[in-house]
C-alpha positions in Angstrom: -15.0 58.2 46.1 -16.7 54.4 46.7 -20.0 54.1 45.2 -22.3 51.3 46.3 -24.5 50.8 43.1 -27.7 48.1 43.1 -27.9 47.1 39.6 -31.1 44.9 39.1 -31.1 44.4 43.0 -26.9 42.9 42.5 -24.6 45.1 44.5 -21.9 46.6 43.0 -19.2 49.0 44.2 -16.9 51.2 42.3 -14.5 53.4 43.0 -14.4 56.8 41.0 -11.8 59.8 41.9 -13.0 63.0 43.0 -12.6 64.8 40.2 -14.6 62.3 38.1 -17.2 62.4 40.5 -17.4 66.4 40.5 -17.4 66.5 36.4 -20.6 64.3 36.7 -22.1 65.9 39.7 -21.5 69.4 37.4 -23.5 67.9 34.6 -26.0 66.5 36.2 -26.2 70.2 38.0 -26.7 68.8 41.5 -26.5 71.5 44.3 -23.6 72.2 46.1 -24.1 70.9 49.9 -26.5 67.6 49.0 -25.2 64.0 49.7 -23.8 63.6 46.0 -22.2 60.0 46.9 -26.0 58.6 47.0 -27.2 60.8 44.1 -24.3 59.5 41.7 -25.0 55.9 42.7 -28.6 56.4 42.5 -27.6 57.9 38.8 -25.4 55.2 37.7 -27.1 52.3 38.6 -30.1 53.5 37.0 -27.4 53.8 33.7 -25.4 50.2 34.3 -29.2 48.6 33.9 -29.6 45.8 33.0 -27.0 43.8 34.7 -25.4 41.3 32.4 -22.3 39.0 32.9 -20.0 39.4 35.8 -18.7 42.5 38.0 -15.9 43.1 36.3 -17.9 42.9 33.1 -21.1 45.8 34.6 -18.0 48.0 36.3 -16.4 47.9 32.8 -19.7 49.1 31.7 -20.3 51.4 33.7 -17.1 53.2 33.6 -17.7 53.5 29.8 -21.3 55.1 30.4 -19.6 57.8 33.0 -17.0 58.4 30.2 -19.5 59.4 28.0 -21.5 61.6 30.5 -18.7 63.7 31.3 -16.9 63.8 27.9 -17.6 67.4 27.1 -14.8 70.0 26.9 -17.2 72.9 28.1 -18.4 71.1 31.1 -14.9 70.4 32.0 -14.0 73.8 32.0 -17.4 74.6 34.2 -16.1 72.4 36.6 -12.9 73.9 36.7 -14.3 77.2 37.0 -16.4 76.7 39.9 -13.1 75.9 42.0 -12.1 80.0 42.0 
């Protein structure tokens, strides 16, 4: 999935798999059916702020702060889950 963030009015676009995206979607318990590509960049460039340094740099950063959202075994499992 592309994401088009707007850190501190700077574009920046990333590019997340699907599951990724889904593990964060599941914790931040948006509802199945909504426009979740504009949500999760809405999310995350809220979370990449403020923009220091270069792209690479704030996509680095960014990455790390998804990491840490979706780091949790039992959410994992939720996710999973859901699919049966």
């Amino acid at each position: 999935m592309k994401l088009e963030l707007s850190i501190d009015s700077k574009p920046l676009t990333i590019e997340i798999d699907d599951v990724i995206a889904g593990l964060l979607a599941a914790r931040l318990n948006l509802p199945a059916g909504v426009n979740q590509e504009v949500l999760l960049a809405g999310y995350l460039s809220e979370k990449g702020e403020p923009w220091t340094l270069d792209e690479d740099h704030m996509r680095r950063r960014v990455l790390r702060r998804l990491i840490l959202d979706i780091a949790d075994p039992a959410l994992v499992i939720k996710h999973l889950m859901a699919d049966k």
